[in-house]
C-alpha positions in Angstrom: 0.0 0.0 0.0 2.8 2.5 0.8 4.3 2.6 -2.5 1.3 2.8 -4.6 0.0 5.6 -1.9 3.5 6.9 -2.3 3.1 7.1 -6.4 -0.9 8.7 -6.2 0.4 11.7 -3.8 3.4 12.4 -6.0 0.3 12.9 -8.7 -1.9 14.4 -6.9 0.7 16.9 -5.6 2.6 17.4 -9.1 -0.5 18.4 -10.8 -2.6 19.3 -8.5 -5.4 16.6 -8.5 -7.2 17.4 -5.8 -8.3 20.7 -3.8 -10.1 21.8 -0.8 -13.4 20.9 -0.6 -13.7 18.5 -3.8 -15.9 15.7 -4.2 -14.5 13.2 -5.7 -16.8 10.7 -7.6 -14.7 6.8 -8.3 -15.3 5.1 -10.4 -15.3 1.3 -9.0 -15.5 -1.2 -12.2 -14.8 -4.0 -9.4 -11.0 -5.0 -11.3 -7.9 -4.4 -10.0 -7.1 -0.9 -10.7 -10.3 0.7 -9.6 -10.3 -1.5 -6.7 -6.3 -0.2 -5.9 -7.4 3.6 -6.7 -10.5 3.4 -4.0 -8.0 2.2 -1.3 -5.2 4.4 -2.2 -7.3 7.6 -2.2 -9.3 6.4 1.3 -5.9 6.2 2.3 -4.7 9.4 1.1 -7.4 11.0 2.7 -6.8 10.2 6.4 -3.7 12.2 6.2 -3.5 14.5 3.2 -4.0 18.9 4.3 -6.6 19.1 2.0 -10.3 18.1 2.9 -12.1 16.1 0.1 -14.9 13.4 -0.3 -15.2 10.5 -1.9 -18.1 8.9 -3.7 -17.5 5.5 -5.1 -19.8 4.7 -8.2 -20.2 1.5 -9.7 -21.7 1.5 -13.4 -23.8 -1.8 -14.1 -23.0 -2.6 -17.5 -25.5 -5.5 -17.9 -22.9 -8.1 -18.8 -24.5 -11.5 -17.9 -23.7 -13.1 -14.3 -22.6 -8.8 -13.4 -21.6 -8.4 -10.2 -20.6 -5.6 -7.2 -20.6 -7.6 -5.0 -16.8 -7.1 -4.5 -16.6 -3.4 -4.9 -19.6 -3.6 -2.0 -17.6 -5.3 0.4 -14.5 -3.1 0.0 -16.5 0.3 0.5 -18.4 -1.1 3.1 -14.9 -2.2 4.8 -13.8 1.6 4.9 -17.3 2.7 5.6 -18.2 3.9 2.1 -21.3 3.4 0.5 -21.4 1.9 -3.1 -23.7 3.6 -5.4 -24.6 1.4 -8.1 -26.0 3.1 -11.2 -27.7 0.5 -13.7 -27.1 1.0 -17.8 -28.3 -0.7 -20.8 -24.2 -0.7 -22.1 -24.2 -4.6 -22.9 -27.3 -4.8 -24.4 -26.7 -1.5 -26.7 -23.1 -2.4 -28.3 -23.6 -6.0 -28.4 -27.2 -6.9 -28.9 -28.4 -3.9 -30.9 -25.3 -2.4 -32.5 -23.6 -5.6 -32.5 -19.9 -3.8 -32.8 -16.6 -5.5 -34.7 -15.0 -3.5 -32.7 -17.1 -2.3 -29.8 -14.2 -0.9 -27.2 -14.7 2.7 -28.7 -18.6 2.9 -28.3 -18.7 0.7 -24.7 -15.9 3.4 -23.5 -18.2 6.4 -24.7 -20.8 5.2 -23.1 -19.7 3.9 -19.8 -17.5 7.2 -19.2 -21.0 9.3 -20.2 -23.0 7.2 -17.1 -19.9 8.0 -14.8 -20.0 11.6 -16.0 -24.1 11.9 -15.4 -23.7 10.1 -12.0 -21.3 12.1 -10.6 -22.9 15.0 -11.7 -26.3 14.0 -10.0 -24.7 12.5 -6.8 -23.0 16.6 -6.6 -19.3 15.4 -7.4 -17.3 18.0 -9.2 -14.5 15.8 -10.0 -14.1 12.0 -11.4 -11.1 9.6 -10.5 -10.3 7.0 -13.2 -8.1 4.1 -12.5 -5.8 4.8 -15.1 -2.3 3.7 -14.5 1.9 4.2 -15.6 0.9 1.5 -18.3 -2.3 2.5 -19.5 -0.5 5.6 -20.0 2.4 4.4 -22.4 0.0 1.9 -23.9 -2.2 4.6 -25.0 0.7 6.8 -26.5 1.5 3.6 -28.2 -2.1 2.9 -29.7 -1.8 6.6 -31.5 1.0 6.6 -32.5 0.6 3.3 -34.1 -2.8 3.4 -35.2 -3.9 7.0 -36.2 -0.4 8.1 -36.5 -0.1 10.8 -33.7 2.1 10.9 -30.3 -0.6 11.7 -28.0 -2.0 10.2 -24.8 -4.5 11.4 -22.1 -3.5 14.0 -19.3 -3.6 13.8 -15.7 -6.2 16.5 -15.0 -8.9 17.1 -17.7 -12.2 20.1 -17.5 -15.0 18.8 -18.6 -16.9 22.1 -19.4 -19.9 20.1 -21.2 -20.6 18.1 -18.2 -18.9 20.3 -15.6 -17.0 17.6 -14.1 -13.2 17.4 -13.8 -11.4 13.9 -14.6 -8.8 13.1 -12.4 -6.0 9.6 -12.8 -4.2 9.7 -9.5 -2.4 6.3 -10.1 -0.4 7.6 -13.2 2.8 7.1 -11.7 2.1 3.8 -10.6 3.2 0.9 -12.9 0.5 -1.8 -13.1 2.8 -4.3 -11.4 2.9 -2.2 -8.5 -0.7 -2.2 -8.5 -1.4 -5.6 -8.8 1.0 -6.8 -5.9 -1.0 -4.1 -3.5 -4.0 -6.0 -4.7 -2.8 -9.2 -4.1 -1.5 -8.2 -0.6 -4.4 -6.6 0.5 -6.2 -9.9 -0.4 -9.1 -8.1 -2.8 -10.1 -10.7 -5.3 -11.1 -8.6 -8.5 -13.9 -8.9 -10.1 -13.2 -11.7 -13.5 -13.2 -10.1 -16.7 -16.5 -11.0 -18.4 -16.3 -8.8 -21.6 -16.9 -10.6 -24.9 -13.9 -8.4 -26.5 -11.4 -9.3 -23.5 -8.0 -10.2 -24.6 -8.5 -9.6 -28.7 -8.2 -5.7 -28.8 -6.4 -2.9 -29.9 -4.7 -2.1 -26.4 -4.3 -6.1 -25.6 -2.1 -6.0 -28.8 -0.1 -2.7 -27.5 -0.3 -4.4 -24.4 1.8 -8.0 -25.5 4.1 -5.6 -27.9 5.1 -3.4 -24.8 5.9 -6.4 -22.5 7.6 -8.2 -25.2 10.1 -5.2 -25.8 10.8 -4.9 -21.9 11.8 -8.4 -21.8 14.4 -7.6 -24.4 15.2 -4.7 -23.6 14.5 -3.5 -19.9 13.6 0.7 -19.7 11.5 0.9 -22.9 8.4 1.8 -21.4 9.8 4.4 -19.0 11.6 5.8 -21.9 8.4 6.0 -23.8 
């Protein structure tokens, strides 16, 4: 836990992530890294100078056999309340649309519920779970795909929802996080996405980790 804490207060100090006051919606998908970024910032908060809130939100894709039941038991074990926001995701990109390549359209969507829930539950910022890897991973993905070096920021102003999006875990490499996970002894949520494992950013993903193997650095050089 002390490293990854370490890693989210060097973020949220660098660029400033988080102010007086702020209520901070998270969003709690019930995997590893939102798991990771709930504790962290609970963490963060019993000793950090600034006061802030925290509102985890769980968005209920309709996958079959969904679950938040995990993400329930962790908020409940630092007395936070879970508020579970029900969506028609699944049944939109896979039943109706019925998407090739439905990453793009699921992400839109799921990141407009977070967006409208945070709003209506009087959050003015959003935490993501977005971590060191995600990070290079994405620069990766444009570069490679629509031929631009670009990735998403730290801090973004939403001015059409009013909302501020926050990723407090972008120093922290996913290893790191998955260790604090596995020591805390949170069991993620499985992976139950049709597209799990054949996308875009799986690809980056295997062509990242097969260059550090080779050649240890890459991705912090990236």
């Amino acid at each position: 836990m002390r490293k990854v804490l370490s890693q989210l207060r060097r973020a949220v100090d660098d660029y400033g992530l988080i102010s007086e006051g702020d209520v901070i919606a998270v969003g709690v998908s019930g995997g590893k890294d939102s798991l990771a970024l709930l504790c962290a910032l609970h963490g963060l908060k019993r000793f950090y100078p600034k006061n802030f809130e925290i509102v985890p939100i769980n968005i209920k894709m309709g996958f079959p056999n969904e679950t938040d039941e995990v993400s329930k038991a962790l908020c409940d074990e630092v007395g936070l309340e879970l508020q579970s926001v029900k969506s028609d995701i699944y049944s939109v990109v896979f039943e109706v649309r019925k998407e090739k390549h439905p990453c793009s359209l699921c992400s839109n969507m799921r990141r407009g519920a977070l967006h409208g829930a945070a709003k209506e539950l009087g959050c003015n910022k959003l935490a993501l779970g977005h971590h060191f890897d995600d990070a290079v991973e994405t620069i990766i993905m444009n570069l490679f795909i629509e031929g631009r070096f670009d990735c998403f920021y730290p801090v973004t102003y939403l001015d059409r929802s009013d909302i501020t999006v926050i990723r407090p875990l972008l120093f922290a490499p996913e290893k790191e996080v998955s260790h604090f996970v596995r020591a805390s002894g949170i069991v993620p949520v499985p992976k139950n996405c049709p597209a799990d494992g054949v996308t875009k950013r799986e690809d980056a993903k295997r062509a990242l980790d097969d260059l550090e193997r080779r050649d240890r650095g890459v991705k912090m050089r990236v």
